[in-house]
C-alpha positions in Angstrom: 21.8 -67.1 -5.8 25.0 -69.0 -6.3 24.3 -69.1 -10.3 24.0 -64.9 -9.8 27.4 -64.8 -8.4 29.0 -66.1 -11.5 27.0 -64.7 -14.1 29.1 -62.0 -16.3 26.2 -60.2 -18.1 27.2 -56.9 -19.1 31.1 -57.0 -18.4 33.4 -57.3 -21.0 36.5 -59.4 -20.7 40.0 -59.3 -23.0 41.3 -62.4 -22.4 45.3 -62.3 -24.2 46.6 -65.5 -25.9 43.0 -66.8 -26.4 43.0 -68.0 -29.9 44.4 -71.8 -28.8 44.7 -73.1 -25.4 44.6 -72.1 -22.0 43.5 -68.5 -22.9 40.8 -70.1 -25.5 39.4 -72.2 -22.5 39.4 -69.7 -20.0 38.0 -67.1 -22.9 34.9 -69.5 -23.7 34.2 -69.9 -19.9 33.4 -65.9 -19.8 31.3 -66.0 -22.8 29.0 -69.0 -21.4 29.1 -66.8 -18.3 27.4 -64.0 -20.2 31.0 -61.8 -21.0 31.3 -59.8 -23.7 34.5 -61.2 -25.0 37.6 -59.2 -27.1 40.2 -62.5 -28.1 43.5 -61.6 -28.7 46.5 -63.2 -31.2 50.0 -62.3 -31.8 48.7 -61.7 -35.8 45.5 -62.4 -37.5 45.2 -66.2 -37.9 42.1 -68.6 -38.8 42.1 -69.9 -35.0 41.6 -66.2 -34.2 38.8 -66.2 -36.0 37.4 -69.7 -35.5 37.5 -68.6 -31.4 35.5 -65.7 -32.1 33.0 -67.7 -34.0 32.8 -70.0 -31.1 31.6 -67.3 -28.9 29.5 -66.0 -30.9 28.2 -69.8 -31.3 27.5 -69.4 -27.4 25.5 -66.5 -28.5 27.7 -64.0 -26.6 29.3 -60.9 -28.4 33.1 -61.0 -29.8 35.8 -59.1 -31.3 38.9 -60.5 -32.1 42.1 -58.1 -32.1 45.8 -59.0 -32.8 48.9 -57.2 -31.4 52.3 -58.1 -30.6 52.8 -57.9 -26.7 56.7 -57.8 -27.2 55.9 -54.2 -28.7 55.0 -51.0 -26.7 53.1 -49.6 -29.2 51.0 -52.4 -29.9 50.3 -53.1 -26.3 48.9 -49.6 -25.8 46.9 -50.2 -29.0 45.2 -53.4 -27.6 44.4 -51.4 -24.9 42.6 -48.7 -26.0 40.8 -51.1 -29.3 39.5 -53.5 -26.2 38.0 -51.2 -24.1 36.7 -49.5 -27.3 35.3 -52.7 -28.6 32.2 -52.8 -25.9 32.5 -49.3 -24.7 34.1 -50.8 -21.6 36.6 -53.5 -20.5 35.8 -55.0 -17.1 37.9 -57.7 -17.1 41.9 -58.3 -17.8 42.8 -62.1 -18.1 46.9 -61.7 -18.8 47.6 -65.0 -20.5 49.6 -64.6 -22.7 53.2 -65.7 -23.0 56.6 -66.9 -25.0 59.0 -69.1 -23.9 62.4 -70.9 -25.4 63.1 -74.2 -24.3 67.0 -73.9 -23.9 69.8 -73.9 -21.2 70.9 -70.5 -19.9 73.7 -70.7 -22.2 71.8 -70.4 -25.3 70.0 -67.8 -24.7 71.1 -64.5 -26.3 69.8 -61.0 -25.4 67.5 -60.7 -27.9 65.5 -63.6 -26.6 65.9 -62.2 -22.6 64.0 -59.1 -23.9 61.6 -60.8 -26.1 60.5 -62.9 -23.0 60.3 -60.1 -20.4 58.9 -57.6 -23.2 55.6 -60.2 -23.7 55.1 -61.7 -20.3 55.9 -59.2 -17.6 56.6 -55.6 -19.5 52.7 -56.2 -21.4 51.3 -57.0 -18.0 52.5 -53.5 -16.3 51.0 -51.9 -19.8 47.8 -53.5 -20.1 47.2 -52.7 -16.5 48.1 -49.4 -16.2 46.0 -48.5 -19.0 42.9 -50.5 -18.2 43.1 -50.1 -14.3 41.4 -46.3 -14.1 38.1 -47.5 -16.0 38.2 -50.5 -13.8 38.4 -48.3 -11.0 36.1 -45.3 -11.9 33.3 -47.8 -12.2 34.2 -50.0 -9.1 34.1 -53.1 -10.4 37.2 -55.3 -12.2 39.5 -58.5 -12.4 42.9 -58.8 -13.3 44.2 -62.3 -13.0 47.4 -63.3 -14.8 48.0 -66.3 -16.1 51.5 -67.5 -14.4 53.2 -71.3 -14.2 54.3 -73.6 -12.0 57.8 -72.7 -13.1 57.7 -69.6 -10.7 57.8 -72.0 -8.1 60.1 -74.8 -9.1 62.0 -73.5 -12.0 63.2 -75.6 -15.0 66.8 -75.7 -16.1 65.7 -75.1 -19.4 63.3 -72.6 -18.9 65.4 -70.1 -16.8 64.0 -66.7 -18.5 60.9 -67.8 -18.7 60.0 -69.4 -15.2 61.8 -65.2 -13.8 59.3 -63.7 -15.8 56.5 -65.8 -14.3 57.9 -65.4 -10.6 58.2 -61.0 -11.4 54.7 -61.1 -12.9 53.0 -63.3 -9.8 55.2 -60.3 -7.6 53.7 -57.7 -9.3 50.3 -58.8 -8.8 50.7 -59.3 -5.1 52.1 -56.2 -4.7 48.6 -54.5 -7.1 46.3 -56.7 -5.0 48.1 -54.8 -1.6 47.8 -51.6 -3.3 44.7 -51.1 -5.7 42.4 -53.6 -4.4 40.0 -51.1 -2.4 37.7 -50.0 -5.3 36.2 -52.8 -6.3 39.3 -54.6 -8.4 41.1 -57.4 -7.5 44.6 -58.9 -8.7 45.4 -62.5 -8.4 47.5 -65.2 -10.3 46.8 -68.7 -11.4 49.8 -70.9 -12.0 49.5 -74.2 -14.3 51.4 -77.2 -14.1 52.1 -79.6 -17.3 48.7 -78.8 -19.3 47.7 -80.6 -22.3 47.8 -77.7 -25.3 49.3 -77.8 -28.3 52.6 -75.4 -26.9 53.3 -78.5 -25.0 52.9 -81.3 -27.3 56.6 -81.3 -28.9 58.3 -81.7 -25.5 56.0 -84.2 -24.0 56.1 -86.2 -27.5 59.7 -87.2 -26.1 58.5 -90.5 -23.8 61.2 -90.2 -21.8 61.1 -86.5 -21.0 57.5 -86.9 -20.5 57.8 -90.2 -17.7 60.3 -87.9 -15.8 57.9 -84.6 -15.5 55.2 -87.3 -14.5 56.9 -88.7 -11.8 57.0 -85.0 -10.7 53.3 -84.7 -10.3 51.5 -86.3 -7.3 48.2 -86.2 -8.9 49.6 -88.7 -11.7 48.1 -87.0 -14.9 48.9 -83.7 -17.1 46.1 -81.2 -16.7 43.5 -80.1 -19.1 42.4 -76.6 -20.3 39.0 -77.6 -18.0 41.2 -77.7 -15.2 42.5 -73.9 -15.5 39.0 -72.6 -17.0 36.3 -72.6 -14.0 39.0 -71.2 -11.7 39.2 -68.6 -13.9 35.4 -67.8 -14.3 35.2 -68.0 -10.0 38.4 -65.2 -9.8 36.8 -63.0 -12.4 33.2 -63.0 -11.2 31.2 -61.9 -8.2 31.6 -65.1 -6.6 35.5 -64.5 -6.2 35.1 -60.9 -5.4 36.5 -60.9 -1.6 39.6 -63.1 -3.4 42.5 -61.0 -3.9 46.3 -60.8 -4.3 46.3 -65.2 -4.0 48.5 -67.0 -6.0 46.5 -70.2 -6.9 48.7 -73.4 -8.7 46.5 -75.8 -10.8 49.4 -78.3 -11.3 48.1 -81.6 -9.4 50.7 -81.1 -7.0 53.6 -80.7 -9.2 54.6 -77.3 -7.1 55.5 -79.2 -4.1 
C-alpha cells in the first residue's frame, strides 16, 4: 500500500532547471517513481541531453526542452511543448532559478528584472498555464523549489533571497485558493547544497567555515536530501499536504 502511494505511473512531470543539480535529482526521483519526465535547460546543452538519457536509462519516457524563463514568450512555449510532450502535464516542479552574488550596490536594473523575470514572473506563467489541465482532471502538484534565503537573507543575495520569499508567498496564497480540485501548492526551501552552482563560493575556506557554523546539523546538504521530499509532495502519499513551506537546510533557517 505504502509503495502505491508513491508510484507516479501515468503522470507526467516538467521538472525546470533539471539538467544539473537539485532539479536533476529531484527529476530522476519521478522517473524511478514511474513519471513520464519533460527536463528543461536554459539552451540545449550535452547535460540536457545526458539527463534525458538517464531517464530513459531508468526505463521511464523523456523529452528534453530548452527555454529561457527570463522571456515571456518562451515561458508560454514551455508550457504548451510540456504538456504536448505526453499529451498531459500532471506535475509542475518550479526549480529553476538565477542568482548574482553581489551587495545591493552592484546590482543594476537589468540584473533586478533578470532575477524576478526567471524565478517568480516564470512561476505565475507556468502556473497559470498548466493549472486548468491540472484541474479539469483533478489531480496535480505544484511545488516550487525556494531557499533558505527567504528566511534568513544574505547580504549578498538581496534580489535573489525577495524573489524566493514572493514565490513561497505566492504559493501559500494558490494552496488557500486552488487547492480544492485535486492540486496542491507547496514550497521546499534548501539550505547550503552541494551542486556545482555552489562550488565557487564554498571553494573560499573561509567563507565556507562561517556558513558552517550557521548550520546546526554540521554538514552542507546533498541533492539526496531535497529529492525524496520531493517525490512524497508530488505523489499520492503527499496528497492531503498543501500550501507548507518545508526547509531542507539542517537547521540553518533557525
Amino acid at each position: 500500500m505504502a509503495a502505491k502511494m508513491f508510484d507516479l505511473s501515468g503522470r507526467a512531470a516538467l521538472v525546470t532547471g533539471s539538467s544539473r543539480g537539485i532539479g536533476l535529482g529531484i527529476a530522476l526521483e519521478l522517473a524511478k517513481a514511474g513519471a513520464k519526465l519533460v527536463f528543461h535547460g536554459s539552451a540545449p546543452s550535452a547535460k540536457l541531453d545526458q539527463a534525458v538519457a538517464a531517464a530513459k536509462a531508468l526505463g521511464a519516457e523523456a523529452v528534453g526542452l530548452a527555454a529561457d524563463l527570463g522571456d515571456a514568450a518562451a515561458v508560454e512555449r514551455l508550457a504548451r511543448e510540456a504538456a504536448a510532450a505526453f499529451g498531459h502535464l500532471d506535475i509542475l516542479v518550479q526549480n529553476a532559478s538565477v542568482q548574482d552574488y553581489v551587495a545591493i550596490e552592484q546590482f543594476t536594473e537589468a540584473e533586478f528584472a533578470r532575477e524576478y523575470n526567471c524565478n517568480l514572473r516564470s512561476t505565475f506563467e507556468l502556473v497559470k498555464a498548466l493549472l486548468p489541465g491540472m484541474e479539469s482532471r483533478r489531480w496535480g502538484r505544484v511545488l516550487t523549489i525556494g531557499s533558505v534565503n527567504q528566511m534568513k537573507p544574505s547580504p549578498r543575495l538581496t534580489i535573489y533571497s525577495s524573489t524566493k520569499a514572493a514565490m513561497a508567498n505566492l504559493v501559500m496564497n494558490l494552496a488557500k485558493s486552488h487547492s480544492g480540485k485535486g492540486v496542491t501548492f507547496n514550497n521546499l526551501a534548501p539550505g547550503v547544497i552541494l551542486t556545482d552552482r555552489n562550488e565557487k563560493a564554498l571553494a573560499d575556506e573561509a567563507f565556507s567555515a562561517k556558513i558552517m557554523d550557521g548550520i546546526p546539523a554540521e554538514r552542507f546538504g546533498q541533492v539526496e536530501d531535497c529529492a525524496p521530499l520531493a517525490l512524497l509532495l508530488c505523489s499520492d502519499a503527499g496528497g492531503y499536504i498543501t500550501g507548507a513551506d518545508i526547509p531542507v537546510a539542517g537547521g540553518m533557517q533557525l
